[in-house]
C-alpha positions in Angstrom: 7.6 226.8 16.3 6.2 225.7 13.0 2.9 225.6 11.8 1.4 223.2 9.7 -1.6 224.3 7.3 -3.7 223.2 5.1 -5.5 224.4 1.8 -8.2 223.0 0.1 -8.8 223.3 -3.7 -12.1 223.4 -4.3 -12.6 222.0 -8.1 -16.1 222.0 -10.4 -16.8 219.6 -12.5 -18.1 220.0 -16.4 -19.5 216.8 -17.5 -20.2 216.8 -21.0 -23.4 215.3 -22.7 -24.2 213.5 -25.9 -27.4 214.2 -27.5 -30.1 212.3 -25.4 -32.0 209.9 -27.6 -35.3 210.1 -28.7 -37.4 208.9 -25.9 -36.4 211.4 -23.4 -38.7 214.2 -25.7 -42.1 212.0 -26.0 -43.3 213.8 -23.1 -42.4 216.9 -24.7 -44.0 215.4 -27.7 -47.3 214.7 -26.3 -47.5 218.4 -24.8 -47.2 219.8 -28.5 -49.4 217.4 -29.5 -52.2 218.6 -26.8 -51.5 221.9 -27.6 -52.2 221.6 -31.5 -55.1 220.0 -30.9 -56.3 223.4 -28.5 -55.4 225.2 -31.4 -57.4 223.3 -33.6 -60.7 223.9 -31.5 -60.2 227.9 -31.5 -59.6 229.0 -35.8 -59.8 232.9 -35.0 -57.3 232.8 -32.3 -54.7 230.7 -33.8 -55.1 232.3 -37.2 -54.9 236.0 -35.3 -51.5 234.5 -33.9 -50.3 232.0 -35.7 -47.0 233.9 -36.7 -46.4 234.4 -33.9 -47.4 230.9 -32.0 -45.7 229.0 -35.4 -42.3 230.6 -34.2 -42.6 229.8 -30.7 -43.3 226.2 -31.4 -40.6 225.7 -34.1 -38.8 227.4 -31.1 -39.5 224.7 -29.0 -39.2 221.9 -31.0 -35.6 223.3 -32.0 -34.7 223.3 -28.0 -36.1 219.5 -27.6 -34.3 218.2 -30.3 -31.1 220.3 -30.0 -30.2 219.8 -26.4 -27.2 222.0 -25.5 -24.0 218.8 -25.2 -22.0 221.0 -23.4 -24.9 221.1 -20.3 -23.0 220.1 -17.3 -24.6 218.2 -14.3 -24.4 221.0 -11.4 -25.9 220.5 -8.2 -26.5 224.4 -7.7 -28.1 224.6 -11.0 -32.2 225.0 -10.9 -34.5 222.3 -10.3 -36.7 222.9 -13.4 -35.3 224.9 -16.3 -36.7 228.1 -16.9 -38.4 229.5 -20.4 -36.7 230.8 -22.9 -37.3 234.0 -22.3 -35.9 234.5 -18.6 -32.6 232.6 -19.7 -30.2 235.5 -19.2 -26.7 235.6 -19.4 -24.4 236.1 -16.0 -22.1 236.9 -18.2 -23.4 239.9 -20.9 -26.6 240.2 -19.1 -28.0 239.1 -22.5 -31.1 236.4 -23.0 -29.3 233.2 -23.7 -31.9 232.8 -26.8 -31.7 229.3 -29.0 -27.9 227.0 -29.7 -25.6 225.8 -27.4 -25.2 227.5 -23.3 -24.2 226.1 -20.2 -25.3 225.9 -16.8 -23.5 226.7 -13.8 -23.7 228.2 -10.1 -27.7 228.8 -10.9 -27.0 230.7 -13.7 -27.1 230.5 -17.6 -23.8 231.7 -19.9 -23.5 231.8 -23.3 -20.1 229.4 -23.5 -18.2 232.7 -24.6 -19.5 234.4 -22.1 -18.0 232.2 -19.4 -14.6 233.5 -18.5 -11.6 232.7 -16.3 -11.4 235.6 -13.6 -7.5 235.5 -13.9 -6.8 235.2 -17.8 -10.4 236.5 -19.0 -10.7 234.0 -21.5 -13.4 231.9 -22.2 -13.4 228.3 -20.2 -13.9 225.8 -22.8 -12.4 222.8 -20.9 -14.6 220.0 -19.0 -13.2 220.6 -15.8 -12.7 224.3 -14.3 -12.0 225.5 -10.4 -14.2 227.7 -8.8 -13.0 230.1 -6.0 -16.4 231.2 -4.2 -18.1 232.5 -7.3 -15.1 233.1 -9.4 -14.5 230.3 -12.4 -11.1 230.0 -13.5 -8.7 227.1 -15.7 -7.6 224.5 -13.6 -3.7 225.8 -14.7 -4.7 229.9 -13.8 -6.0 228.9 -10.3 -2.5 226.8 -9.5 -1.0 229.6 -10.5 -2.5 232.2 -8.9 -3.6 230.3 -5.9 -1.9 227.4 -5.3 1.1 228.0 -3.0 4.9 227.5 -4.3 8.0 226.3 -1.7 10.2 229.0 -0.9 12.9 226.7 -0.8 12.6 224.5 -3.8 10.2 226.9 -5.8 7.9 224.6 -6.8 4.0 223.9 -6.3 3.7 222.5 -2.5 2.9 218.9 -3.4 -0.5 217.4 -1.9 -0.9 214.9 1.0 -2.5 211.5 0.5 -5.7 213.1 1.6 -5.8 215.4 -0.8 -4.8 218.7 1.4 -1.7 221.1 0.5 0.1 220.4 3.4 3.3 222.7 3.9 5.6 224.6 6.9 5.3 227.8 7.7 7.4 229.9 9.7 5.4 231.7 12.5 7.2 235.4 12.3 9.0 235.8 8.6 5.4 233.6 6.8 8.6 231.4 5.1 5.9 228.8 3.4 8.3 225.3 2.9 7.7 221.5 1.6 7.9 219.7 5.1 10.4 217.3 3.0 12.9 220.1 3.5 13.1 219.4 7.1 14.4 216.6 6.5 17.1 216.9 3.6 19.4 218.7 5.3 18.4 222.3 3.7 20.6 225.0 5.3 19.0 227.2 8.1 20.1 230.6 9.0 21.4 230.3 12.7 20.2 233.7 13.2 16.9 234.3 11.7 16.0 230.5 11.0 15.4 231.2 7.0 15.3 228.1 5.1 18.3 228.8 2.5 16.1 228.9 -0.9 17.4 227.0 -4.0 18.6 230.2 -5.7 20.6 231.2 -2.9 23.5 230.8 -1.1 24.0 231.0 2.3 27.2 230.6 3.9 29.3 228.5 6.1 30.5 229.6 8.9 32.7 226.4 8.7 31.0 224.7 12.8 27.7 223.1 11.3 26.3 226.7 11.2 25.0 228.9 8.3 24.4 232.6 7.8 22.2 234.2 5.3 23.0 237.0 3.4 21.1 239.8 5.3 22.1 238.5 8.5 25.8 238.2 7.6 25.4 242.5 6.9 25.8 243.1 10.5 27.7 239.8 11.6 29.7 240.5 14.5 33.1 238.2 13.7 35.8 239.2 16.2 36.3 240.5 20.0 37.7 243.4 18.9 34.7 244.4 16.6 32.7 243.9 19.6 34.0 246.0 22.0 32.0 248.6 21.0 28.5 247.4 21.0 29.5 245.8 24.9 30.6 248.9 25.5 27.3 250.9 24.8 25.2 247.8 26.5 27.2 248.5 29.7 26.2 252.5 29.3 22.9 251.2 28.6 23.1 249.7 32.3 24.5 252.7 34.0 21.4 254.9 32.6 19.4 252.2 33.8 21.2 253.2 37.3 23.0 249.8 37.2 26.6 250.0 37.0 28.8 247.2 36.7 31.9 248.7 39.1 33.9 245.6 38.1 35.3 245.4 34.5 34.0 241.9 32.8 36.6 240.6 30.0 34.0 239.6 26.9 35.2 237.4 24.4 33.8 236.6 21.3 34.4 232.7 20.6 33.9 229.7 18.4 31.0 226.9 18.7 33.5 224.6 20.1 35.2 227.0 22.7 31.9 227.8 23.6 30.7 224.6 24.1 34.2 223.5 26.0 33.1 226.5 28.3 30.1 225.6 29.2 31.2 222.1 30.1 33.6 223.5 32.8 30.8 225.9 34.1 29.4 224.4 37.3 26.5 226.8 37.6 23.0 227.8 35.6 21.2 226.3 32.9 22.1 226.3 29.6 19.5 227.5 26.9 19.2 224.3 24.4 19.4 223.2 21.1 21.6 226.0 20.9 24.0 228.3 23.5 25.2 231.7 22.2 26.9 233.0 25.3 27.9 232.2 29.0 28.4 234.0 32.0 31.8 232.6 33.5 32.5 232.0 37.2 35.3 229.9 37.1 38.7 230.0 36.1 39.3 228.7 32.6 41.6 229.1 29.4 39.6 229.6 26.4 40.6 230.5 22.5 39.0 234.0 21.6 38.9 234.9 17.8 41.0 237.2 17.2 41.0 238.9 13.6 38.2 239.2 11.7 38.0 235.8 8.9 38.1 236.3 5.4 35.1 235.4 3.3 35.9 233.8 0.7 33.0 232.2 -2.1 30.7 231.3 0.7 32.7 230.2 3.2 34.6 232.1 6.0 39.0 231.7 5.7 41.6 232.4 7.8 40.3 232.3 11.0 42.7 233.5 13.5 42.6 232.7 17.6 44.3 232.9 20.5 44.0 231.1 23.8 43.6 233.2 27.0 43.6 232.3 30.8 40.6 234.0 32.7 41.4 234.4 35.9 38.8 235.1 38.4 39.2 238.8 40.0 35.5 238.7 41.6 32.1 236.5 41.1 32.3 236.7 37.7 35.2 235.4 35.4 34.0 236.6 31.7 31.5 237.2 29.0 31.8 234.6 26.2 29.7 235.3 22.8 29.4 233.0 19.9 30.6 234.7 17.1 29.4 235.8 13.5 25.9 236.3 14.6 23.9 240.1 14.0 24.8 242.9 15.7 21.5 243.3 17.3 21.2 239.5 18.6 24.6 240.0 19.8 24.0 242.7 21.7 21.3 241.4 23.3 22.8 238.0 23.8 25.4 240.7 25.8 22.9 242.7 27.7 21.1 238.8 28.9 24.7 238.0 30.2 25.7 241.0 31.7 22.4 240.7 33.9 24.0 237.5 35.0 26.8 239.0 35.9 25.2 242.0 37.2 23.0 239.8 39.8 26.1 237.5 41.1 28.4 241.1 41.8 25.5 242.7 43.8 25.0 239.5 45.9 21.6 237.5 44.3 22.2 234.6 45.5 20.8 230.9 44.9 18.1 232.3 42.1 15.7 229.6 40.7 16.7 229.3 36.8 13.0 230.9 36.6 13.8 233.7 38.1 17.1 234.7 37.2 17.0 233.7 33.2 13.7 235.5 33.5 14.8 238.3 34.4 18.0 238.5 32.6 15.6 237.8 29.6 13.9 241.3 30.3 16.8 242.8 30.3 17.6 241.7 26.5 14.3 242.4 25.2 14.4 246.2 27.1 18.0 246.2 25.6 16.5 246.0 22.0 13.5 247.7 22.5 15.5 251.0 22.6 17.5 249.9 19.4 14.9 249.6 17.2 11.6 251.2 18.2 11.6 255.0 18.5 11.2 256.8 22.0 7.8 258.0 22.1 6.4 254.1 21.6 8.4 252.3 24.3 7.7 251.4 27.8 7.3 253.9 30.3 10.4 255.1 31.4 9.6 255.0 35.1 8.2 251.0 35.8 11.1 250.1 33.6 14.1 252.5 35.3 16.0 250.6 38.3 16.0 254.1 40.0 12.8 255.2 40.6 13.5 259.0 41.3 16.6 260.8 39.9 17.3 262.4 36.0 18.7 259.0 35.1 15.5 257.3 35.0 14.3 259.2 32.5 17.7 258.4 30.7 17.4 256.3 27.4 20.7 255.4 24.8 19.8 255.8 21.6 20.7 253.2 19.1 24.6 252.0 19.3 24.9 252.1 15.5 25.7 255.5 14.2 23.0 256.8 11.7 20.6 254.2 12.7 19.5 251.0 11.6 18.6 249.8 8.4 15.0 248.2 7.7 15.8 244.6 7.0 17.9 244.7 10.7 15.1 246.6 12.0 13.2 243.3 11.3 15.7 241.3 12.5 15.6 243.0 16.0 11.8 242.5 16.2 12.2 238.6 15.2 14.5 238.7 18.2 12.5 240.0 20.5 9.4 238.0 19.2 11.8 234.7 20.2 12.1 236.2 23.8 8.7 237.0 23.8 7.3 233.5 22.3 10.1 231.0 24.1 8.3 227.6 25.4 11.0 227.1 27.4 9.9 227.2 31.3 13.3 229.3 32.7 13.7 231.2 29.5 9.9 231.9 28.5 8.0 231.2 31.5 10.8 233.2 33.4 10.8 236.1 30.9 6.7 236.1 30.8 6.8 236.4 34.7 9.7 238.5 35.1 8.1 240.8 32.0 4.7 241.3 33.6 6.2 242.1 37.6 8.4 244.8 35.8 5.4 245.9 33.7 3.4 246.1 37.1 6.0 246.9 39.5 8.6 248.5 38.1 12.3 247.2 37.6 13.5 248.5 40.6 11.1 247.0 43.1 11.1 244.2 41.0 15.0 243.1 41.9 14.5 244.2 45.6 11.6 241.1 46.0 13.8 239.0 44.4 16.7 239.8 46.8 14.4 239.4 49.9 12.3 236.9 48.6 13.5 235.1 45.4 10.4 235.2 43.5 9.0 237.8 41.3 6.2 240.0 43.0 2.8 239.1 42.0 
């Protein structure tokens, strides 16, 4: 889910002359030489202009024996220098006239003239960078151009080749060394941030870490999200799908997660990483309790307790992974309860396609309403499971009381652009199928082709 990109400095090169010998001017030379001798054959005229023809030719001598050192060799500069005269200035607009000037891009500067487009000094080195037609010092364009690490804050380093090679995170635009990939840098398990050098992100003590924005609206025990659970199972009923049986959720650690899933017979399991389970079997499992202290950047006193979950219909429990957001819990939460929603109205035997897929919608739906205001989502009646009663037209508004803050408004549309952008073939294939029948179809006759058929309608 990374990109890799590339960005090419583009350097010009001064080259600075010594004063060419002698030789090179006996052309030049000869020319006076001719012209003198015109001169010579025509008294009236020359002595009519001689002021003015003496100062021209002192002129030119001056410019044959004076060439300019600072000349550089430039490719885009003219074939045949121009007269005196039509030398002007890209700088000051002025003629150039007789001493020292340089060449460059086609065009003639007087040397303090020729400025860096960032610090507006003059560019007196032998080596500058161009940007299109925009000089600058070599030290002005790294700094204004040349990309830094938001991890280790330095200049991205070159490849062998040449090219600033560097990460860059698809949705946030994190830019990173690719080095840091492989040194063990934290990564927020929430957002995926790469934990920058002048931060500190912290531990939730199971190989996990939790940046600083994300840890706001951590959700860190059962009883904290009862709550939210309880508002996603509203959410369900104003969809027109009630859950009639009452699921025990549990909000757990890595391990007891983990442990869980290993005595689940049924379903796929979303990999590298599983943040909740739908439970059909019988199973003890350790819930967290109280809410852990945090203390320097680390959680403490964690407290659990273990609980037998017996199984009262086709589904057991709801088990979370704690300390993540509030709004990728809940929707972690609204993709279970789908589960759990299909197996107690009698789907049976669904392809991990089409029932992840579909739970999948269910999640993104769920956080649609959170964080995007009524009058942009999708129309109420493809996405309502009733198609023709006041509670399709029914729509929670946000769980949180007084709303959600910016940065967790972000958060929620990272969330849904991971649902959204999944290369997983049950979780993202699934969702992009099951997304685009609902779209068409509508949610309700949706689920009744895949109870008669087990595909999504096409």
């Amino acid at each position: 889910k990374f990109h890799c990109m590339s960005h090419i400095q583009f350097t010009a090169t001064f080259i600075q002359r010594e004063d060419p010998p002698r030789h090179d001017n006996e052309e030049l030379d000869r020319q006076i030489a001719l012209s003198l001798a015109e001169e010579a054959k025509r008294p009236k005229e020359r002595n009519h202009n001689k002021g003015e023809n003496d100062e021209d030719l002192a002129k030119a001598m001056q410019d044959s024996l004076n060439m300019n050192p600072y000349m550089p060799h430039n490719p885009y500069a003219p074939s045949q220098a121009l007269p005196r005269g039509q030398r002007v200035c890209g700088g000051c607009k002025h003629e150039v006239g007789h001493g020292h000037y340089l060449s460059c891009m086609g065009m003639y500067w007087h040397p303090q003239c020729f400025r860096c487009s960032s610090c507006t000094h003059p560019i007196r080195e032998t080596e500058f960078t161009l940007l299109g037609a925009e000089p600058y010092h070599k030290l002005c364009y790294k700094e204004l151009h040349h990309p830094k690490c938001d991890v280790c804050l330095q200049f991205i380093a070159t490849n062998r080749t040449g090219l600033i090679e560097y990460r860059a995170h698809p949705f946030w635009g994190q830019k990173y060394c690719p080095s840091h990939e492989l040194d063990r840098t934290p990564r927020c398990c929430s957002c995926e941030k790469m934990e920058p050098r002048n931060t500190k992100y912290m531990s939730l003590g199971d190989g996990r870490s939790l940046c600083m924005e994300c840890l706001d609206s951590a959700v860190m025990d059962t009883g904290e999200c009862q709550p939210l659970y309880h508002s996603i199972r509203d959410y369900y009923e104003g969809m027109n799908m009630k859950l009639d049986q009452q699921i025990p959720m549990l909000l757990v650690e890595r391990q007891a997660l983990n442990e869980a899933m290993e005595g689940e017979c049924k379903g796929p399991h979303h990999m590298p990483e599983t943040r909740g389970l739908c439970l059909s079997e019988e199973q003890t499992v350790s819930s967290i309790l109280r809410r852990p202290r945090i203390g320097g950047h680390r959680l403490l006193d964690m407290r659990t307790q273990p609980q037998k979950l017996t199984r009262r219909c086709e589904v057991t429990a709801i088990l979370v992974l704690y300390g993540l957001p509030r709004l990728l819990t809940g929707s972690i939460l609204a993709h279970e309860l789908m589960h759990g929603w299909l197996r107690l109205k009698g789907y049976r035997n669904l392809s991990p396609e089409v029932e992840e897929g579909i739970c999948q919608v269910m999640s993104y739906l769920w956080l649609e309403s959170e964080i995007l205001p009524a009058s942009t989502r999708h129309a109420q009646p493809s996405t309502s499971y009733a198609s023709s009663s006041s509670s399709s037209s029914y729509r929670p508004p946000s769980s949180k009381k007084g709303g959600i803050s910016h940065t967790e408004k972000k958060l929620g549309e990272f969330f849904m652009h991971q649902i959204a952008n999944d290369t997983s073939t049950a979780y993202g294939d699934g969702f992009r199928t099951a997304y685009k029948a609902v779209n068409k179809y509508g949610l309700r006759q949706t689920l009744n082709h895949i109870r008669l058929t087990g595909g999504f309608p096409v």
